[in-house]
C-alpha positions as CSV (number, residue, x, y, z in Angstrom):
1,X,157.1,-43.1,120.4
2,X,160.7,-42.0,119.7
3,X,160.4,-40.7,116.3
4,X,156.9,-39.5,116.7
5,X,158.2,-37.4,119.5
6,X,160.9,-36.3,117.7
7,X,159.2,-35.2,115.1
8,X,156.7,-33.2,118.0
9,X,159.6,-31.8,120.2
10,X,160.6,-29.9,116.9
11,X,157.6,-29.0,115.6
12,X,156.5,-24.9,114.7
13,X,154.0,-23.6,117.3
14,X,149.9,-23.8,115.8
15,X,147.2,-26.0,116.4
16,X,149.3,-29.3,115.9
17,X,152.1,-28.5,118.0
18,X,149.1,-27.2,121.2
19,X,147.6,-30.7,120.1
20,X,150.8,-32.6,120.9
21,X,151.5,-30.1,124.1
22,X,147.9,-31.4,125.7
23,X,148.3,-35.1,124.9
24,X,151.7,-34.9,126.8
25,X,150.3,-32.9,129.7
26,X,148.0,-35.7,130.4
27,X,151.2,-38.7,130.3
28,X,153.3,-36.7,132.5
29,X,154.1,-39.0,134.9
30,X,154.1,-41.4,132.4
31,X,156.7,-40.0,130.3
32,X,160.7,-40.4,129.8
33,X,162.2,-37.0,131.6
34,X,163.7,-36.0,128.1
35,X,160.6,-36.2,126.7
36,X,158.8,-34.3,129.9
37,X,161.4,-31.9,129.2
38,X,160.8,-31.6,125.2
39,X,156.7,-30.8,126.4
40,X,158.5,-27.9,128.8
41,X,160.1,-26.5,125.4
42,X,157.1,-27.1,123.3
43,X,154.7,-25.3,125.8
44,X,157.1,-22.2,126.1
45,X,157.3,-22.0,121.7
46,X,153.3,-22.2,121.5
47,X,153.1,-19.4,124.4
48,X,155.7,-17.4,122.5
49,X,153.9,-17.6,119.2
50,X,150.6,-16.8,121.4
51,X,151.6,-14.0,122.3
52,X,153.1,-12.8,119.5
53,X,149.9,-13.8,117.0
54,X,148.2,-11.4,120.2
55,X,149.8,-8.6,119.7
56,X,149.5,-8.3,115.9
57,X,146.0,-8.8,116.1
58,X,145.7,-6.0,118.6
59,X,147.5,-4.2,115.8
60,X,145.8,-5.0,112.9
61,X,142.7,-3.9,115.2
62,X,144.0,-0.8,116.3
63,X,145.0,0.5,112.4
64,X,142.0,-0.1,110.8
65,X,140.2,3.2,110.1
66,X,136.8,4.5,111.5
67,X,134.8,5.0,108.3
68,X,131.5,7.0,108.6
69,X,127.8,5.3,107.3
70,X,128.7,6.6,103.9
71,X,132.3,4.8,104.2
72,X,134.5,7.5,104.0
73,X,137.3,7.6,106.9
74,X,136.6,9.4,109.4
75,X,138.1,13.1,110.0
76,X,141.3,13.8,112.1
77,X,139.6,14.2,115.9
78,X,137.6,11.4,115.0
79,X,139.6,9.1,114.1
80,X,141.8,9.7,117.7
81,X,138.6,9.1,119.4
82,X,138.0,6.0,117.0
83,X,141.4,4.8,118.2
84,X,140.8,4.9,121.5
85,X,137.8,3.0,121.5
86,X,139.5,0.6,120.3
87,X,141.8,0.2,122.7
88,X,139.5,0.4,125.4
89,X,137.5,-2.5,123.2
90,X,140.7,-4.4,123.6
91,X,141.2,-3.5,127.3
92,X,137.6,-4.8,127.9
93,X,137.8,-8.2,126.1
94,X,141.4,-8.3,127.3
95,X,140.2,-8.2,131.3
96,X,143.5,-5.5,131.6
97,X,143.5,-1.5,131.8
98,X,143.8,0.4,128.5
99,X,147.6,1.6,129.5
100,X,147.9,-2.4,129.0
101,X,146.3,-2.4,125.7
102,X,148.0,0.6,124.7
103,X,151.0,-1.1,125.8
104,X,150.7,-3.9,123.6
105,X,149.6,-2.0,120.6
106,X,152.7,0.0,121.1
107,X,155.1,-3.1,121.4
108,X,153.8,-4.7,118.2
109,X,154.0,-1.6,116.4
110,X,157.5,-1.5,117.2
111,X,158.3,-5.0,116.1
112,X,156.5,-4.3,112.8
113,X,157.9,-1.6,112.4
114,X,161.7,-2.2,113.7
115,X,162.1,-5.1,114.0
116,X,160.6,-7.4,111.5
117,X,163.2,-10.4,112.0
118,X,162.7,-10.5,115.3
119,X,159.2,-10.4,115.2
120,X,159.4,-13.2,112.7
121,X,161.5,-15.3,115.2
122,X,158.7,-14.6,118.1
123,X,156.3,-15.8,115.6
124,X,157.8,-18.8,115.2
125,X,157.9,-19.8,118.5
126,X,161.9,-19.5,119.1
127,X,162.5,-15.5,120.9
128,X,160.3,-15.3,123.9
129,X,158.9,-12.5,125.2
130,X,161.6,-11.0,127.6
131,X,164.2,-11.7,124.8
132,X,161.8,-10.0,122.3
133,X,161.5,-6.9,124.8
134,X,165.5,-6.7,125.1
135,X,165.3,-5.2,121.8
136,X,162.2,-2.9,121.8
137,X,164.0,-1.5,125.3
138,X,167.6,-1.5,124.5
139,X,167.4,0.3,121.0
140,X,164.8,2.6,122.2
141,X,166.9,5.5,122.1
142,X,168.7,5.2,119.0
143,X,167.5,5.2,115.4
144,X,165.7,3.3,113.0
145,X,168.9,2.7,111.1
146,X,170.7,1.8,114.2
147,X,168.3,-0.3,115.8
148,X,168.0,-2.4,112.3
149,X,172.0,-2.6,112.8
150,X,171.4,-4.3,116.7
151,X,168.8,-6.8,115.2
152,X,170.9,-7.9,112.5
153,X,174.0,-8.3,114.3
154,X,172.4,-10.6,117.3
155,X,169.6,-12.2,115.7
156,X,171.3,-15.4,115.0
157,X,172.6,-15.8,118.2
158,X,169.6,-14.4,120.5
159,X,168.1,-17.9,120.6
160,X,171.0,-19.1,122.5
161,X,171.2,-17.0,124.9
162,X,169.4,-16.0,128.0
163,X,167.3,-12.7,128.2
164,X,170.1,-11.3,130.6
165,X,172.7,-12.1,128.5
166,X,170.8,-10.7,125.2
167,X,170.1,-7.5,127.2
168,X,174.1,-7.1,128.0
169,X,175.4,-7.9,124.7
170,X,172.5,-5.1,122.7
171,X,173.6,-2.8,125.5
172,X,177.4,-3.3,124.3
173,X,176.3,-3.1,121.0
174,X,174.1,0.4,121.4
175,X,177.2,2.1,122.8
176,X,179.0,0.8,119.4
177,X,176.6,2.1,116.9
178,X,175.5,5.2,119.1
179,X,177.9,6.4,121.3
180,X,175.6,9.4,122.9
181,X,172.5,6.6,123.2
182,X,173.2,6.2,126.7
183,X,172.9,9.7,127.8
184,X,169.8,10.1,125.6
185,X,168.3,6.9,127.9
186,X,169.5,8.7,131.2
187,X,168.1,11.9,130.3
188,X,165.0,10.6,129.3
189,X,164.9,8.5,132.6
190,X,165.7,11.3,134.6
191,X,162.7,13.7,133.7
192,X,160.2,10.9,134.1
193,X,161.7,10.8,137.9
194,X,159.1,10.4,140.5
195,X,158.2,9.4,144.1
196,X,155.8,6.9,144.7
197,X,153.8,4.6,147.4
198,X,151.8,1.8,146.9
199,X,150.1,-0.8,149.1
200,X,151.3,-4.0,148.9
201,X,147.8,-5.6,149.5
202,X,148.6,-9.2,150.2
203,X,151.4,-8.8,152.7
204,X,149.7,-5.8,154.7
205,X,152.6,-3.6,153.4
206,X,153.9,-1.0,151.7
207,X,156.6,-0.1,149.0
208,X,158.4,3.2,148.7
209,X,160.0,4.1,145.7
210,X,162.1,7.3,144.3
211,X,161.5,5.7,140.7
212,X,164.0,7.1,138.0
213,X,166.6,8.9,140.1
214,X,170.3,10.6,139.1
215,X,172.7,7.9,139.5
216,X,174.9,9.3,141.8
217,X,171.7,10.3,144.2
218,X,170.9,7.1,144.6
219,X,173.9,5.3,144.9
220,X,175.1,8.3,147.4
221,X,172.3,7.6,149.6
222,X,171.9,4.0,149.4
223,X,176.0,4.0,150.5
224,X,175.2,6.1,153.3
225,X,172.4,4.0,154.7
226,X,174.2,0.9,154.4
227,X,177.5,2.6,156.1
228,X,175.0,3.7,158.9
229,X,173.3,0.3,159.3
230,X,176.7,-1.3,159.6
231,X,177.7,0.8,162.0
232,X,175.1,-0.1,163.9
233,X,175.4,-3.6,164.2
234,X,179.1,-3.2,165.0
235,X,178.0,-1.3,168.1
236,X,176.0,-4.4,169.2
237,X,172.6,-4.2,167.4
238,X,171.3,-7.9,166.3
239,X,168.7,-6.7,164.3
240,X,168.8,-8.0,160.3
241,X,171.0,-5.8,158.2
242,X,167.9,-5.1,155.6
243,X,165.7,-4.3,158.6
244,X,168.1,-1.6,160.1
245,X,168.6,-0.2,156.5
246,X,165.2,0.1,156.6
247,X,164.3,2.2,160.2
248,X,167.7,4.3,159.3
249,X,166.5,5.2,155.8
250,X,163.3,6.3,157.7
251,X,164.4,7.7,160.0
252,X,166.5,10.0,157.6
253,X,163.6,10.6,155.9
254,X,160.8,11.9,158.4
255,X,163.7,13.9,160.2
256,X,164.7,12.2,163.2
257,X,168.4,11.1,164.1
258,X,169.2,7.6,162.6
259,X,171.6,7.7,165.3
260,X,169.0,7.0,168.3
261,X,167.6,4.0,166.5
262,X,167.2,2.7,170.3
263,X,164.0,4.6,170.8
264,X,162.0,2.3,168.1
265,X,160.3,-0.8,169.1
266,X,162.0,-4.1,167.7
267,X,159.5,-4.7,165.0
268,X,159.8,-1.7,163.0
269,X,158.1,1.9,162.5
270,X,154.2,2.3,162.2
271,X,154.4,3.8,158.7
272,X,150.9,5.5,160.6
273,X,152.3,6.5,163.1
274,X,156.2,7.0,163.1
275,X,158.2,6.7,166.3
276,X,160.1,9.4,167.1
């Protein structure tokens, strides 16, 4: 069982290696914990290469032309409307929305197109996705040239790392190659600034978000709320820090004093029906 395992733990994600991944799953309990652990590894490569063999197909789907009966390509407007039939072909077999499809036609054109080795590396079971996305995301304000720079200069290493470590060293890197990148990226975040609300179904909640904001806006305010929800508990209230954050930052918001936060019940604001 040692060298046969040995041979598996190390294997190059495909049909073989998925083989190997189901015979373990069903001697768990039954298995050494380095060899448990070795199945934990394998599983993570096959899903890797999964996903990555997934996204090119989308691709290769997605840049096939519309030809007419006759077989000549379809005309310009055409061929956009082709394209999006597609994706919403994809979105349909997929079981997701077509901003998802798009979404993942997008990402593997990027790696195609950037990012070959890295691509490569997905393929072969050894980048996962989040690593594989800390390079589509951090070079995506800089150039072609410059990106190619990032990939070469990390790619040996990015297996070694963690994602948040692969994030912080590109970002390092970006600034090297491309000094004015992160103002591009902060620019570019700022006019895509928004507010938005959205149910959080499960929990019987909601979430409120000013998505995108100016740095120093958010920081500014979030400073503010924390001062005032420290003040309060040094003038005796027991409530949870997070929670008085909370009823202050509303408080602020729909216009009453977040001084007076006596006058609301203990468990909170009816986002309904605020409390004055």
């Amino acid at each position: 069982l040692g060298e046969t395992w040995a041979w598996f733990a190390g294997m190059a994600p495909g049909g073989r290696a998925a083989s190997g991944v189901a015979w373990a799953f069903g001697r768990l309990g039954r298995l050494p914990a380095a060899h448990v652990l070795d199945a934990v590894a394998a599983a993570r490569r096959i899903a890797s290469w999964a996903q990555g063999v997934e996204m090119m197909a989308a691709v290769e789907l997605f840049e096939r032309p519309g030809l007419r009966e006759d077989g000549s390509p379809l005309p310009g407007p055409l061929a956009a409307v082709h394209r999006d039939s597609v994706l919403e072909e994809i979105a349909a077999k997929l079981r997701v929305t077509s901003g998802t499809a798009a979404y993942l036609v997008a990402q593997g054109t990027t790696l195609r197109r950037r990012f070959p080795r890295v691509l490569a590396l997905l393929l072969s079971g050894r980048l996962d996705i989040p690593k594989v996305n800390a390079f589509v995301n951090g070079c995506a304000f800089v150039s072609d040239e410059h990106a190619a720079l990032v990939q070469d200069r990390l790619i040996d290493v990015a297996e070694a790392l963690t994602s948040g470590q692969l994030r912080s060293k590109i970002a390092k890197l970006v600034i090297d190659v491309d000094p004015e990148a992160a103002e591009r990226r902060r620019r570019a975040g700022e006019a895509r600034v928004r507010m938005s609300v959205w149910r959080n179904a499960e929990k019987g909640t909601a979430t409120f978000a000013l998505a995108d904001s100016p740095l120093l806006w958010a920081l500014a305010a979030s400073q503010r709320v924390d001062g005032l929800a420290r003040r309060a508990r040094t003038q005796g209230d027991q409530r949870p820090l997070e929670r008085l954050r909370v009823l202050i930052a509303y408080r602020l918001l729909l216009g009453y004093d977040p001084e007076t936060l006596s006058r609301l019940p203990q468990d909170g604001p009816n986002p309904d029906h605020p409390t004055p």
